[in-house]
C-alpha positions in Angstrom: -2.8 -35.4 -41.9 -2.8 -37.1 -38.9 0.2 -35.7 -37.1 -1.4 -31.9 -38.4 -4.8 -32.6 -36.7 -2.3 -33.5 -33.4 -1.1 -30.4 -33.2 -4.0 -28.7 -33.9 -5.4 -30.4 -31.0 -2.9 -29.4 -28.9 -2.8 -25.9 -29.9 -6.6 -26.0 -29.4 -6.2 -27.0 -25.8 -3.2 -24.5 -24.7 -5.0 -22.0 -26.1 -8.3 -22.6 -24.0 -5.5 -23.4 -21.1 -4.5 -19.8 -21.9 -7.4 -18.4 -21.8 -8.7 -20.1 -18.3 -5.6 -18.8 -17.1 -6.1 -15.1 -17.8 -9.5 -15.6 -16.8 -8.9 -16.7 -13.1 -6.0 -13.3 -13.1 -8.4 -10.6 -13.7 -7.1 -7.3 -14.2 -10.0 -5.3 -12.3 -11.2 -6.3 -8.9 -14.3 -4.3 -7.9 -14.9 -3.5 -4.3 -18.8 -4.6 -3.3 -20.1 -1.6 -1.9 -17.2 0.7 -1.4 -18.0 4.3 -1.1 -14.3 5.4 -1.3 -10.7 3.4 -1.6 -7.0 4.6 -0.5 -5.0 1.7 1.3 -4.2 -2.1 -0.2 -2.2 -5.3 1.7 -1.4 -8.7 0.7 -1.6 -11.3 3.3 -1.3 -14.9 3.0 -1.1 -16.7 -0.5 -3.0 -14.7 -2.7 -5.0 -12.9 -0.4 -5.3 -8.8 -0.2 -7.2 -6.7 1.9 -8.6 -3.1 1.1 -9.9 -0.2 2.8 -13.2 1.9 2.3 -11.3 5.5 3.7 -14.1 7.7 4.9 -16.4 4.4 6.1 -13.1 2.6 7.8 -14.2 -0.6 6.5 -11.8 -3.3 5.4 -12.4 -6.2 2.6 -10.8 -9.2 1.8 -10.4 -10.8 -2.1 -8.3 -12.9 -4.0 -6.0 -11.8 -6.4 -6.2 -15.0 -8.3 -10.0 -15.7 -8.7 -10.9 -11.8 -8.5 -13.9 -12.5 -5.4 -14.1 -10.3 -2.6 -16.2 -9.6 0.2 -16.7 -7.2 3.4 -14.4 -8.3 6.0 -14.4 -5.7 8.9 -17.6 -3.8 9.0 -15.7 -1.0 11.4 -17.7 1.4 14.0 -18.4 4.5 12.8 -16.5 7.2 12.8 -13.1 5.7 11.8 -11.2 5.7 8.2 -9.2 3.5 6.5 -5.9 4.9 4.8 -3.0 3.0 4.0 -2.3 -0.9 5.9 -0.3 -3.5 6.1 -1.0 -7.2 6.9 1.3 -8.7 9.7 1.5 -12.2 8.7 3.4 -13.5 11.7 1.3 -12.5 14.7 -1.8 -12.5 12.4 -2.5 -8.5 12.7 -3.7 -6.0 10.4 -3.0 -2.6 10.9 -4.4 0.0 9.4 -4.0 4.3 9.2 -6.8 6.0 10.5 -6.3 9.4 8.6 -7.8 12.8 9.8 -9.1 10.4 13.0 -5.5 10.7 14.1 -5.6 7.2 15.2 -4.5 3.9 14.3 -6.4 0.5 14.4 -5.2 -3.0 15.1 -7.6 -6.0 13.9 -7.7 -10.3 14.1 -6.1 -10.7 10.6 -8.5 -13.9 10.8 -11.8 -12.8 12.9 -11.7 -9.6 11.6 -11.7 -8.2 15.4 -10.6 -5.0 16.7 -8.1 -5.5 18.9 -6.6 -2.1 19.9 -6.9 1.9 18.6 -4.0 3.9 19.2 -4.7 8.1 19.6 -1.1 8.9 17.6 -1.4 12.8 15.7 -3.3 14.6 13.6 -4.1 13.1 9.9 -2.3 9.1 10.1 -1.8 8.3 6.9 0.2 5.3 6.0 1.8 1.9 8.1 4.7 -0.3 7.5 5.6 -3.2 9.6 8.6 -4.5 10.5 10.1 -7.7 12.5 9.4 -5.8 15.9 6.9 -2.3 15.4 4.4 -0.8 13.0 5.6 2.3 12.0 2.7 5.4 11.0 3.3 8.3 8.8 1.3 11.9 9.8 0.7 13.8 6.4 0.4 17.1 9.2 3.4 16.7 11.0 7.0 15.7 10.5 6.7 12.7 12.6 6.4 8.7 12.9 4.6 6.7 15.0 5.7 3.4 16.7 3.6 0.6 17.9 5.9 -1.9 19.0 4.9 -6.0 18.6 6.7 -8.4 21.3 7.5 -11.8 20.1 4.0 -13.0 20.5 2.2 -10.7 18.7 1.7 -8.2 21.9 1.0 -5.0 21.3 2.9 -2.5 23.4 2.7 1.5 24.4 3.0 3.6 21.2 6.2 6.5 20.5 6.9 9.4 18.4 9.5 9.6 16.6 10.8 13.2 15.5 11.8 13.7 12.1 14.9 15.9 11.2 16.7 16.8 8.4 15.2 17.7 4.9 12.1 15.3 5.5 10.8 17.3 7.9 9.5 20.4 5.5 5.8 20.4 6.5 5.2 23.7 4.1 2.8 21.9 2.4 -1.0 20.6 2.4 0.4 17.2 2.1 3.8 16.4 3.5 5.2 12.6 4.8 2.6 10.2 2.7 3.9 6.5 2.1 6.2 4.7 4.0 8.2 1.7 3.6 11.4 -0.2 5.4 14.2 -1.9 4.0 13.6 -5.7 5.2 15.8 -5.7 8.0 13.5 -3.0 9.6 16.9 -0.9 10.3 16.2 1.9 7.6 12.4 3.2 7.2 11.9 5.1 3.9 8.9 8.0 3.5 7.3 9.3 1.0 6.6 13.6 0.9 3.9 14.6 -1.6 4.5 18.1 -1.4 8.1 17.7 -2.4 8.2 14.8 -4.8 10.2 13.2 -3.1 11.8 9.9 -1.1 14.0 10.4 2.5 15.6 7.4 4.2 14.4 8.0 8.5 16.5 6.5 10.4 14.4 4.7 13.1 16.6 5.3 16.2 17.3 9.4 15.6 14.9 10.5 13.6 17.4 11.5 10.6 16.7 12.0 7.7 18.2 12.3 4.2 16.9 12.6 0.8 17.1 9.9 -1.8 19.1 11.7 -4.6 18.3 11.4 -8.7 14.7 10.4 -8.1 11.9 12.5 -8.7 8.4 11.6 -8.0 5.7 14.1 -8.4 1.7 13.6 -7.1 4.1 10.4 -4.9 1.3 8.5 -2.7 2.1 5.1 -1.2 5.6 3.1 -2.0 6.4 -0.4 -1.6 10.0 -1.5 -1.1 10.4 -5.3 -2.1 11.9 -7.8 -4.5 14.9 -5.3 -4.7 13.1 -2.5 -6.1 10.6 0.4 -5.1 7.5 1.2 -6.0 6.4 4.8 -5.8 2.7 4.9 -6.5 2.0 8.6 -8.6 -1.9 9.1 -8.1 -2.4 12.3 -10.0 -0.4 11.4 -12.9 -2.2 8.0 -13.3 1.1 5.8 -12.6 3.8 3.6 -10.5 7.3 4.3 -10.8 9.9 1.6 -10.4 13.3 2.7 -9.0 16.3 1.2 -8.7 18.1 2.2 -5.7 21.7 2.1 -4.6 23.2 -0.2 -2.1 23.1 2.6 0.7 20.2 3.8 -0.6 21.5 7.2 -1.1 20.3 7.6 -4.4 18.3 5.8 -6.9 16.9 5.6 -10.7 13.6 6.1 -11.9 13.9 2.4 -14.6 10.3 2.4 -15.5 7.3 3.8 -15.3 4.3 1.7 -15.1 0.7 2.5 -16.4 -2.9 0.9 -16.8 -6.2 2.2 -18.5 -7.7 1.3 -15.6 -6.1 3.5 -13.3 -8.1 6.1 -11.7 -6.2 8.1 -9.4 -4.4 5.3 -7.8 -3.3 5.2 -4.2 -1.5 2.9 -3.0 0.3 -0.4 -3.9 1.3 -3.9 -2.7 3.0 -7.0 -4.4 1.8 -10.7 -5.0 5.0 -12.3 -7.1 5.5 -10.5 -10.3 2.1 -8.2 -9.9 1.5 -5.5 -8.7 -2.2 -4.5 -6.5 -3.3 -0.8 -6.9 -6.5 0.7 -5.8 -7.8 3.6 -7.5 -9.0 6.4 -5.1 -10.6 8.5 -7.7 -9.7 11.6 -6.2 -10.2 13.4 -9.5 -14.1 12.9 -8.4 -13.6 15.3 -5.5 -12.6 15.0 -1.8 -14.9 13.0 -0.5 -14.4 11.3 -3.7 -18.4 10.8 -5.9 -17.5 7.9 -7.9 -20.1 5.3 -7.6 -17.6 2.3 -7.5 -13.9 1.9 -6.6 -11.8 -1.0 -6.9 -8.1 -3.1 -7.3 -6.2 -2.8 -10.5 -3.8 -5.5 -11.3 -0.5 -4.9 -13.2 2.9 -6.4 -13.8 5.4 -5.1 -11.9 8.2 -5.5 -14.8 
């Protein structure tokens, strides 16, 4: 009797231990205030940051303990699209959309430090060990910022896109972008063809990632080996396997939530995945009277 009330005991205990735990790992992170979502970054333990697109504000949360609060209350008049957290010179950049700018904050004040005038609708960043790179959704382009070994921000460049990338027959051409993590192969996302091109960062070539098709493909997240392609339309991530050269790749799994609303874009934190709905299917502005950070596995 006595050893059976022991492990009842201690089954009682993991089992409140279990439950703690999924407690402090919620699954649905609401935005305070947010009149509209698109773009989502990780930063530093399990901190992530998320963008209000048409009001350009930026908040900060925790992907552990699910709190979150207004971060960068930004001047009217700017956006918020896709961004990236540069964890090294403590920068966030961030897509300014149909501003056709760019915006450089304080990853720890919150302060704007530069805005860059780049094209016409700036729609998503990556960062790399020396530059942010920017997609334009209206033109087959990429933007550079370069960032000098002590977090200085330099002159921005455009980069001209050939090759098969560079269709811009659509309402909605380059989307998300990514980079392989030596920085020497950037890969973009093009909604209007369903499809993923490896730019090469020096010419401007392009090529098409064969075997992998990825309709309604928003924002994509190269990491851990594997890419993400965020599907908004379709309610889902896909998780691709890509060759060594990265001339081709596998579609492996496709990855869903109830909670998924149109979802955007995507970022990582160990084996989850971050993904804010933008709730699209509302209307453009969106009229959905709250957005907010979904969180899933990323197996």
């Amino acid at each position: 009797m006595r050893r059976l009330f022991v492990i009842a005991l201690v089954l009682a205990v993991f089992s409140v231990g279990a439950a703690v735990s999924a407690k402090s790992k919620p699954e649905v992170i609401v935005l305070p205030g947010a009149t509209s979502a698109e773009g989502i970054a990780t930063g530093a333990g399990s901190t992530f940051y998320a963008g209000d697109l048409f009001a350009g504000d930026i908040f900060r949360g925790d992907l552990s303990s699910g709190e979150v609060d207004l971060f960068i209350d930004a001047p009217a008049g700017r956006m918020a699209l896709g961004l990236k957290a540069d964890l090294a010179d403590d920068l966030l950049f961030v897509a300014g959309g149909f501003t056709g700018q760019a915006y450089v904050y304080d990853l720890t004040t919150g302060a704007s430090l530069a805005t860059y005038q780049l094209g016409i609708f700036i729609n998503d960043v990556v960062v790399t060990n020396d530059a942010a790179w920017f997609t334009d959704t209206a033109q087959a382009r990429l933007y550079r910022v370069p960032i000098g070994p002590n977090g200085e921000l330099g002159v921005a460049s455009t980069l001209v896109i050939t090759g098969p990338a560079a269709d811009t027959s659509f309402d909605f051409n380059f989307n998300g972008i990514t980079a392989t993590a030596n920085g020497k192969t950037l890969i973009v996302s093009h909604s209007g063809l369903g499809a993923l091109f490896t730019v090469d960062p020096v010419t401007g070539a392009s090529a098409r990632i064969e075997g992998v098709s990825v309709p309604s493909v928003d924002g994509i997240l190269l990491e851990g080996g594997r890419l993400y392609a965020v599907q908004n339309f379709l309610n889902q991530v896909a998780r691709i396997d890509l060759s060594s050269d990265l001339s081709s790749g596998v579609v492996e799994a496709v990855i869903t939530s109830p909670h998924f609303q149109v979802p955007a874009t995507v970022a990582r934190h160990g084996s989850r995945l971050a993904v804010v709905n933008a709730k699209f299917d509302t209307g453009f502005p969106p009229t959905a009277t709250s957005y907010e950070v979904v969180i899933v596995s990323s197996k």
